[in-house]
ZABADREN-68349 format. One line per field, with one value per residue: x, y, z of N, C-alpha, C, O in turn. Coordinates in steps of 0.2 Angstrom, whole numbers, plus 5000, padded with zeros to 4 digits. Example, Ala and Ser with C-alpha at 12.3 -4.5 7.8 and 13.67 -1.06 7.14 Angstrom:
BEGIN
n_c1 <- c(5066, 5064)
n_c2 <- c(4972, 4989)
n_c3 <- c(5039, 5035)
ca_c1 <- c(5062, 5068)
ca_c2 <- c(4978, 4995)
ca_c3 <- c(5039, 5036)
c_c1 <- c(5066, 5064)
c_c2 <- c(4984, 5000)
c_c3 <- c(5039, 5039)
o_c1 <- c(5071, 5067)
o_c2 <- c(4983, 5006)
o_c3 <- c(5042, 5040)
END
This chain:
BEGIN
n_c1 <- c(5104, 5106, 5116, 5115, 5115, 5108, 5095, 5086, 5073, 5066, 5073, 5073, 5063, 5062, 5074, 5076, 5069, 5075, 5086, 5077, 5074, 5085, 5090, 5078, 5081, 5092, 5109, 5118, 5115, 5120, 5108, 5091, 5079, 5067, 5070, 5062, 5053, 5056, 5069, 5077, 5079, 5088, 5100, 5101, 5105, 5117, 5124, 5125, 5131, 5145, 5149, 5149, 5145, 5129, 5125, 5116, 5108, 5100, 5085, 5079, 5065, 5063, 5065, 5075, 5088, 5100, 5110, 5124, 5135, 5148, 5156, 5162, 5178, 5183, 5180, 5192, 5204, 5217, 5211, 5205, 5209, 5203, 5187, 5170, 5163, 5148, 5137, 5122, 5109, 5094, 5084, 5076, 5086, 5098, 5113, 5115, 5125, 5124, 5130, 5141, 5144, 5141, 5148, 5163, 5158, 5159, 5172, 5178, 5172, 5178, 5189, 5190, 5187, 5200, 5201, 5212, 5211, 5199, 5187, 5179, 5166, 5160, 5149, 5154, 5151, 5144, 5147, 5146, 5148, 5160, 5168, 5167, 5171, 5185, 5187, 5187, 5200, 5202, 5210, 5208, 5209, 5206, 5198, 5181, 5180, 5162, 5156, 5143, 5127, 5110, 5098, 5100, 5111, 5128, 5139, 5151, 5161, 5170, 5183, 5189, 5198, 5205, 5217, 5219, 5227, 5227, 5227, 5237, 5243, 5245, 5240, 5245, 5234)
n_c2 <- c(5512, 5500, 5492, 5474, 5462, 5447, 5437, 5424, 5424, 5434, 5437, 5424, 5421, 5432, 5429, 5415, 5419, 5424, 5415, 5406, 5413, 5414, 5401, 5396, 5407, 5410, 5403, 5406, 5398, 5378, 5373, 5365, 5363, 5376, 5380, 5374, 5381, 5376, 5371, 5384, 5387, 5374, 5381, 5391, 5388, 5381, 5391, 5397, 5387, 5386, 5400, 5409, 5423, 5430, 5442, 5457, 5469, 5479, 5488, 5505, 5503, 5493, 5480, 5466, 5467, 5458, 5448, 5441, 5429, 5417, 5400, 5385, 5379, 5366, 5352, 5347, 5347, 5357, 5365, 5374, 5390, 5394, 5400, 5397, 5410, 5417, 5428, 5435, 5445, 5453, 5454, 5465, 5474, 5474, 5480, 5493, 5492, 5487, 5472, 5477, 5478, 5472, 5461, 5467, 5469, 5454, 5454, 5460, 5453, 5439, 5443, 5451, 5437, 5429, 5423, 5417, 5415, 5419, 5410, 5411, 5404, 5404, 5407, 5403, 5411, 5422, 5435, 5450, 5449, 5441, 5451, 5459, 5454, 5454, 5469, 5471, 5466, 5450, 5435, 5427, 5410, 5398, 5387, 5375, 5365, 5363, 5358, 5358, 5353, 5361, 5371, 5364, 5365, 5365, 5369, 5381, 5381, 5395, 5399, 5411, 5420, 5428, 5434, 5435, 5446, 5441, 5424, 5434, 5424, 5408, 5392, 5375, 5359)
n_c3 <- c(5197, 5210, 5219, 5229, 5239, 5235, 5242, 5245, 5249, 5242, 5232, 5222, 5212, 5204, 5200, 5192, 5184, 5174, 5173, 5169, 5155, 5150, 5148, 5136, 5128, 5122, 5119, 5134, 5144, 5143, 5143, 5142, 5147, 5155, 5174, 5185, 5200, 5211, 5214, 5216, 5229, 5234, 5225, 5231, 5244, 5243, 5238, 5249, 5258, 5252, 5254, 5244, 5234, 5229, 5217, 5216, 5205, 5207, 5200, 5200, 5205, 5211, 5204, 5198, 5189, 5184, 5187, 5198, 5203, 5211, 5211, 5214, 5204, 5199, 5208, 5216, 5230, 5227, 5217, 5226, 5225, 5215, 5204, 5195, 5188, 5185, 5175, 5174, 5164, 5163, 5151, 5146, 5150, 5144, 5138, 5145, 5154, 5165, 5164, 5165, 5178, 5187, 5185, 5188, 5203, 5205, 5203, 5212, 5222, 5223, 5226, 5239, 5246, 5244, 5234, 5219, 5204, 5194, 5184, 5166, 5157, 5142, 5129, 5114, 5103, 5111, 5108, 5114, 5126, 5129, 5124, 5132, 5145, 5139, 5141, 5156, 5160, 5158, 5149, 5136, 5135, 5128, 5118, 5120, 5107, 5098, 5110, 5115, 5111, 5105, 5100, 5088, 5083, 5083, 5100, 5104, 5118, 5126, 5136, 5146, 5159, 5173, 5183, 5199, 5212, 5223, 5234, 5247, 5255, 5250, 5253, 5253, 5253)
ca_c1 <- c(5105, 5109, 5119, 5112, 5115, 5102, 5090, 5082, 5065, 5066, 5074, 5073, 5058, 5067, 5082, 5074, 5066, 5081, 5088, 5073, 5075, 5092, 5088, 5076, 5082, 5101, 5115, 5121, 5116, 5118, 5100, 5085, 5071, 5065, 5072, 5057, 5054, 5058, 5077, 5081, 5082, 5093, 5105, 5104, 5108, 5124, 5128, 5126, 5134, 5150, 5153, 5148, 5141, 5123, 5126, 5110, 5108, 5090, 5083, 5073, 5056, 5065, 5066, 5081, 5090, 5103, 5113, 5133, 5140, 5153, 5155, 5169, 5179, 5182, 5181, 5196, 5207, 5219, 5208, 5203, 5209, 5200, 5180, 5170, 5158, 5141, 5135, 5114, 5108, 5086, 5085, 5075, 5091, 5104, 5116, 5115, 5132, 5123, 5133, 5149, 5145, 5138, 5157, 5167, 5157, 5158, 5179, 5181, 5170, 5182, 5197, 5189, 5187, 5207, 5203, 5215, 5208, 5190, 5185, 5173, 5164, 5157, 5148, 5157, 5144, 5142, 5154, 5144, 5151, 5170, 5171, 5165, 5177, 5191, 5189, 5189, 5206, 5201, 5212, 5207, 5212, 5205, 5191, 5181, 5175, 5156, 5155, 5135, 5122, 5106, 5096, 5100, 5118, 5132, 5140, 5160, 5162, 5178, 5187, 5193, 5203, 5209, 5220, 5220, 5234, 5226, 5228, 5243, 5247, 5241, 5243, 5242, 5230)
ca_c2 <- c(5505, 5498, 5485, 5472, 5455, 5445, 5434, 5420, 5426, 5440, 5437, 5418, 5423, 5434, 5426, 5408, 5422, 5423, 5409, 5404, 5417, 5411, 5395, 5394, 5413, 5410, 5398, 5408, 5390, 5375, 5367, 5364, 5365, 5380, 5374, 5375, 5384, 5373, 5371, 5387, 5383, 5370, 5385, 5398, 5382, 5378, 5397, 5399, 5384, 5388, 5405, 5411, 5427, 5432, 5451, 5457, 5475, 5480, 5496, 5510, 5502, 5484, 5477, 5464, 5471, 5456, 5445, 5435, 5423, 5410, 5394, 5381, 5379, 5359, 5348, 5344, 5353, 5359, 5371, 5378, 5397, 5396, 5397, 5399, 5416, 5416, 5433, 5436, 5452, 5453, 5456, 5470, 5480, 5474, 5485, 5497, 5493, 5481, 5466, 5477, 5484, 5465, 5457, 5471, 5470, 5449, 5452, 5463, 5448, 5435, 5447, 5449, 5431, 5427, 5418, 5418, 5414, 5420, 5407, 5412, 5398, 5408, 5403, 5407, 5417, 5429, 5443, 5454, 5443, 5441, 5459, 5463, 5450, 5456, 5474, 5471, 5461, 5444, 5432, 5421, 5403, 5391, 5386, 5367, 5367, 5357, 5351, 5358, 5356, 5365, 5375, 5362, 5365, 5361, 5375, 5379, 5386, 5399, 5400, 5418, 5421, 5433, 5431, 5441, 5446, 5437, 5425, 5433, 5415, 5403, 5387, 5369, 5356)
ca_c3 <- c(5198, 5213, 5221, 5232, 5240, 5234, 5246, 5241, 5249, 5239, 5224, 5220, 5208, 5199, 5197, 5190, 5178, 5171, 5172, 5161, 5149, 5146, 5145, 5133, 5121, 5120, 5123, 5139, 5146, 5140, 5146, 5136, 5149, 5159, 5179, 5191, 5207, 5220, 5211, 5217, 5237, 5234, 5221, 5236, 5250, 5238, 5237, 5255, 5259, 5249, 5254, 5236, 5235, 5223, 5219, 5209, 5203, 5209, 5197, 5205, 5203, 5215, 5200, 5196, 5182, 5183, 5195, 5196, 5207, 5207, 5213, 5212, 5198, 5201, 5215, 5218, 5234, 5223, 5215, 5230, 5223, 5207, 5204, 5189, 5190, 5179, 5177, 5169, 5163, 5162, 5142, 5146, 5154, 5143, 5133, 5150, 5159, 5171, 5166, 5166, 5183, 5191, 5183, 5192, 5207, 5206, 5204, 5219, 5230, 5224, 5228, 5245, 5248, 5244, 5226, 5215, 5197, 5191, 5176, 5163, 5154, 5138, 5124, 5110, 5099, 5115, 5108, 5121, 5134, 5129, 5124, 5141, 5148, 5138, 5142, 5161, 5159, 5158, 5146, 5133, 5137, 5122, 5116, 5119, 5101, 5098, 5118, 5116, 5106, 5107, 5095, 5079, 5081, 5089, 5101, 5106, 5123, 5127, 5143, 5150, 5167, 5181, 5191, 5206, 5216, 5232, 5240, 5248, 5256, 5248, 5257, 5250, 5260)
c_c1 <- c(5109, 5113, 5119, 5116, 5110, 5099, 5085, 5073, 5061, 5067, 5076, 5068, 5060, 5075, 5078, 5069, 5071, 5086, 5085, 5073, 5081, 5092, 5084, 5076, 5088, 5102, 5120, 5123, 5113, 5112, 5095, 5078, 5073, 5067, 5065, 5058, 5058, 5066, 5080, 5083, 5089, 5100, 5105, 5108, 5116, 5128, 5129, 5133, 5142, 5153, 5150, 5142, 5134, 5123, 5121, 5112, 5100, 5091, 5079, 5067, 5058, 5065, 5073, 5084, 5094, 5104, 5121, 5134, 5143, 5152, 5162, 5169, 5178, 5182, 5186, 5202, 5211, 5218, 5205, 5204, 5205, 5191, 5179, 5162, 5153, 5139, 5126, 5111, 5098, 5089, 5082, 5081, 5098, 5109, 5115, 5119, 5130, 5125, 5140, 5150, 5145, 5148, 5161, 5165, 5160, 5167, 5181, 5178, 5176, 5187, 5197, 5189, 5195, 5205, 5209, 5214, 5200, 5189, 5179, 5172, 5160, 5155, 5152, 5155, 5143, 5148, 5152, 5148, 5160, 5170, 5171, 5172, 5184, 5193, 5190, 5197, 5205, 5205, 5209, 5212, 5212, 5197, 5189, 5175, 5168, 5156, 5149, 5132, 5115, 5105, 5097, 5106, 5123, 5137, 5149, 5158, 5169, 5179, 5192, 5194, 5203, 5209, 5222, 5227, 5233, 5227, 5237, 5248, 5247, 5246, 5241, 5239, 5226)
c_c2 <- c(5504, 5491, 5481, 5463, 5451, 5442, 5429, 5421, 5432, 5441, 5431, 5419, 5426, 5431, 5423, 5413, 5423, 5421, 5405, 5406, 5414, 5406, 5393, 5399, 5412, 5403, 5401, 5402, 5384, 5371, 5370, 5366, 5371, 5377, 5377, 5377, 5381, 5370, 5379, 5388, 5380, 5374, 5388, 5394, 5381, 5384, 5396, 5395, 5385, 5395, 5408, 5415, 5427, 5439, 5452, 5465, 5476, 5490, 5500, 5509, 5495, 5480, 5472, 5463, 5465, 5453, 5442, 5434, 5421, 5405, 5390, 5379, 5370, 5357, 5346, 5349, 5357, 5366, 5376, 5386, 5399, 5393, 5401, 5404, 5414, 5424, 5435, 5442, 5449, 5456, 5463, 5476, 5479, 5479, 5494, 5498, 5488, 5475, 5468, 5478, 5476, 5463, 5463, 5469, 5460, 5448, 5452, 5455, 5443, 5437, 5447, 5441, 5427, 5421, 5421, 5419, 5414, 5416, 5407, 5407, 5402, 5402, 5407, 5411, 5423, 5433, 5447, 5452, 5443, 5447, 5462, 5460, 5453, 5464, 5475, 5468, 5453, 5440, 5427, 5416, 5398, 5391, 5377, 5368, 5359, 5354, 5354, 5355, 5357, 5372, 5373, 5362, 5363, 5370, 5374, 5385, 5385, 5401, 5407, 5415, 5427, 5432, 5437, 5441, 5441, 5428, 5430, 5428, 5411, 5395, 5382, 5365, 5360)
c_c3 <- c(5205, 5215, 5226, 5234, 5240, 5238, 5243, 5241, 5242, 5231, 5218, 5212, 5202, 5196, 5193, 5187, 5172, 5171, 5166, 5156, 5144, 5142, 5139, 5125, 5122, 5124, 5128, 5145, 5142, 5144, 5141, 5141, 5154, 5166, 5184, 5195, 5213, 5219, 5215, 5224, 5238, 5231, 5227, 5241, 5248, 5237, 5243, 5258, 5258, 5252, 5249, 5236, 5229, 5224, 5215, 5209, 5200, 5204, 5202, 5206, 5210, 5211, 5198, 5189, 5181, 5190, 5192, 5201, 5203, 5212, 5210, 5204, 5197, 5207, 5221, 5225, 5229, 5220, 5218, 5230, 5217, 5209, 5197, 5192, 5184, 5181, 5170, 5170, 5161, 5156, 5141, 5148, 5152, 5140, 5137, 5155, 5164, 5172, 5167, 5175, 5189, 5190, 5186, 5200, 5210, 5208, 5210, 5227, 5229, 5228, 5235, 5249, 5248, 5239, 5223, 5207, 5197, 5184, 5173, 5157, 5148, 5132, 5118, 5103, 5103, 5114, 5112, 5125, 5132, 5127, 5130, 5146, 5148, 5142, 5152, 5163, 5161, 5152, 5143, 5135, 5133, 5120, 5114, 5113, 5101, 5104, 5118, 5111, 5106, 5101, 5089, 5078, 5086, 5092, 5103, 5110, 5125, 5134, 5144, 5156, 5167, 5185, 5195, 5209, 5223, 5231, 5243, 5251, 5257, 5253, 5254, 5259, 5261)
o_c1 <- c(5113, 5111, 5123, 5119, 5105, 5104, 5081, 5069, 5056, 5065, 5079, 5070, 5060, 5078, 5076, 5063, 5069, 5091, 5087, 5071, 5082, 5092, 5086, 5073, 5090, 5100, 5126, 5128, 5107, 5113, 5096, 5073, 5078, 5065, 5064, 5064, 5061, 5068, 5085, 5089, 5094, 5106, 5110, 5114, 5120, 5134, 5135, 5139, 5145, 5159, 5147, 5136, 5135, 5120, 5120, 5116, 5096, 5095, 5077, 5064, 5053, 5064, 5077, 5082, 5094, 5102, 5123, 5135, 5143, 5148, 5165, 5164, 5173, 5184, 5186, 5203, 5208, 5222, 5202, 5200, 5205, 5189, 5183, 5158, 5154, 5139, 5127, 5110, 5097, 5094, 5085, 5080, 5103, 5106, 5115, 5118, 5135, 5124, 5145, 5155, 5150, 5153, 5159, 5170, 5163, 5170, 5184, 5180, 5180, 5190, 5201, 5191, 5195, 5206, 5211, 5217, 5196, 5191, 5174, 5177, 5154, 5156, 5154, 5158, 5143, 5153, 5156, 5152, 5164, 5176, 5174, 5177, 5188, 5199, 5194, 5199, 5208, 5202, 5207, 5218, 5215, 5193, 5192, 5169, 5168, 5156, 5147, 5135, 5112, 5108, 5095, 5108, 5122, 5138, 5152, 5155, 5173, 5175, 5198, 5193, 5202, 5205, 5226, 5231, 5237, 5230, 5242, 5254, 5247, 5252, 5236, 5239, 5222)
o_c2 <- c(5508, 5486, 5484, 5460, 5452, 5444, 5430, 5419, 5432, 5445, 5431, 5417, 5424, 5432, 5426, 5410, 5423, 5424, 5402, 5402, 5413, 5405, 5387, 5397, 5417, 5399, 5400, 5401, 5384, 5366, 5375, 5370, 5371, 5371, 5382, 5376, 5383, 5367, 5379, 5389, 5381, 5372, 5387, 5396, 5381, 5384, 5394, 5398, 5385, 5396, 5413, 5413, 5423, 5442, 5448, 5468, 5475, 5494, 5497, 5513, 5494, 5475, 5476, 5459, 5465, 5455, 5442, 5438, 5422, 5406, 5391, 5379, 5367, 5360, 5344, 5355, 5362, 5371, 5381, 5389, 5405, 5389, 5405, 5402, 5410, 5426, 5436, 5444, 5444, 5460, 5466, 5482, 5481, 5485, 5499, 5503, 5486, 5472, 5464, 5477, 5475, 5464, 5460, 5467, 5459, 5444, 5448, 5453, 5442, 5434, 5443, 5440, 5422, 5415, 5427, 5423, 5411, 5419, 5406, 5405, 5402, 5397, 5413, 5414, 5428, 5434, 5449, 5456, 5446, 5450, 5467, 5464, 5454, 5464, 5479, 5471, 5451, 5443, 5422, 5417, 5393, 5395, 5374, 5370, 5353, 5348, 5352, 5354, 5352, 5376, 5377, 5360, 5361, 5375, 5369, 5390, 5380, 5406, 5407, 5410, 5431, 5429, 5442, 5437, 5438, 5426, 5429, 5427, 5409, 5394, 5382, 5366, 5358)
o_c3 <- c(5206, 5212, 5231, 5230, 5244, 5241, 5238, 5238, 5240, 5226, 5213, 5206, 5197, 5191, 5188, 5188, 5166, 5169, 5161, 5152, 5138, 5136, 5137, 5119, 5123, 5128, 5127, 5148, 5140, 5147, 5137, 5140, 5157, 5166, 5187, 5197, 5218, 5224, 5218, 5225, 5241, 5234, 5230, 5243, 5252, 5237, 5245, 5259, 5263, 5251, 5252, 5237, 5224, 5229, 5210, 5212, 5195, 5204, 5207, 5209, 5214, 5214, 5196, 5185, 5175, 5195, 5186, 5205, 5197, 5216, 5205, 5201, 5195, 5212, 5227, 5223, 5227, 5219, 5215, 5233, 5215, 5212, 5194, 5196, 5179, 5186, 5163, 5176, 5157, 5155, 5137, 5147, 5154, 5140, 5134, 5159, 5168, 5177, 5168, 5177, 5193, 5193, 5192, 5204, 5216, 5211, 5213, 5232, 5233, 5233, 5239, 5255, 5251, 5240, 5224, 5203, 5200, 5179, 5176, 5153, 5150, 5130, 5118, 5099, 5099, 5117, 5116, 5128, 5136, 5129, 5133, 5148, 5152, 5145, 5153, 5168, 5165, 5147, 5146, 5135, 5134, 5122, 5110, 5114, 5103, 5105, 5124, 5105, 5108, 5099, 5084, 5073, 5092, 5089, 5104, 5109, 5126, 5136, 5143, 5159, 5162, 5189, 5194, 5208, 5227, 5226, 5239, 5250, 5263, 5255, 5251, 5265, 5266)
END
């Protein structure tokens, strides 16, 4: 495995493959329909835009084994040290280390960028996902019980953190 910066020429296709997989085999996301092609321009524009890396983990063949970004936590300046990370593993390549290896690689980009808080928006079913979270050192924070529903049921999603040592000096304003 390796570790790549993603390109939307390149790897828009595969991502918004699994993006779709999620969407419509788990509640990793809450959405219902599969997102069309020309959605992901606008996702790469909105990373670039931001700052906000797309780290993927290409296999031996050029295949995208997985991806993670972040992206603001709220809108508001305030939160300017905190963003919430998303990290999606292809099903084919799960249960391989590629979403421990993307979540490590996704902390250090924050670290570099002087975030302070990484927030993870979890479903609360994905024990994969929060045991991963945990074992990185990620803190559970609560849980917003029944705010999905999807699949006939209603879903409760759990909130992890890390907090980094950076910024070293944070500035208000």
């Amino acid at each position: 495995m390796t570790i790549i910066q993603c390109e939307p020429q390149r790897h828009a296709a595969q991502i918004l493959s699994i993006f779709n997989d999620a969407i419509v085999n788990s509640t990793a996301l809450y959405d219902y329909k599969p997102r069309p092609a020309d959605m992901m321009k606008a996702w790469f524009e909105a990373k670039a835009k931001g700052n906000f890396p797309v780290i993927g983990a290409q296999g031996d063949g050029g295949e995208l084994m997985g991806f993670a970004s972040f992206g603001s936590f709220r809108a508001w300046p305030a939160y300017k040290y905190s963003v919430e990370h998303s990290v999606y593993v292809d099903a084919r390549f799960r249960r391989r280390g590629v979403g421990r290896r993307l979540l490590e690689e996704i902390i250090e980009a924050a670290r570099v960028r002087d975030y302070h808080v990484l927030i993870g928006a979890i479903d609360a079913s994905n024990q994969p996902s929060l045991a991963l979270h945990e074992r990185l050192g990620f803190i559970y924070c609560g849980t917003i019980r029944q705010v999905g529903f999807k699949f006939g049921r209603w879903l409760d999603l759990a909130f992890y953190q890390l907090i980094l040592a950076t910024p070293l000096q944070p500035i208000d304003g």
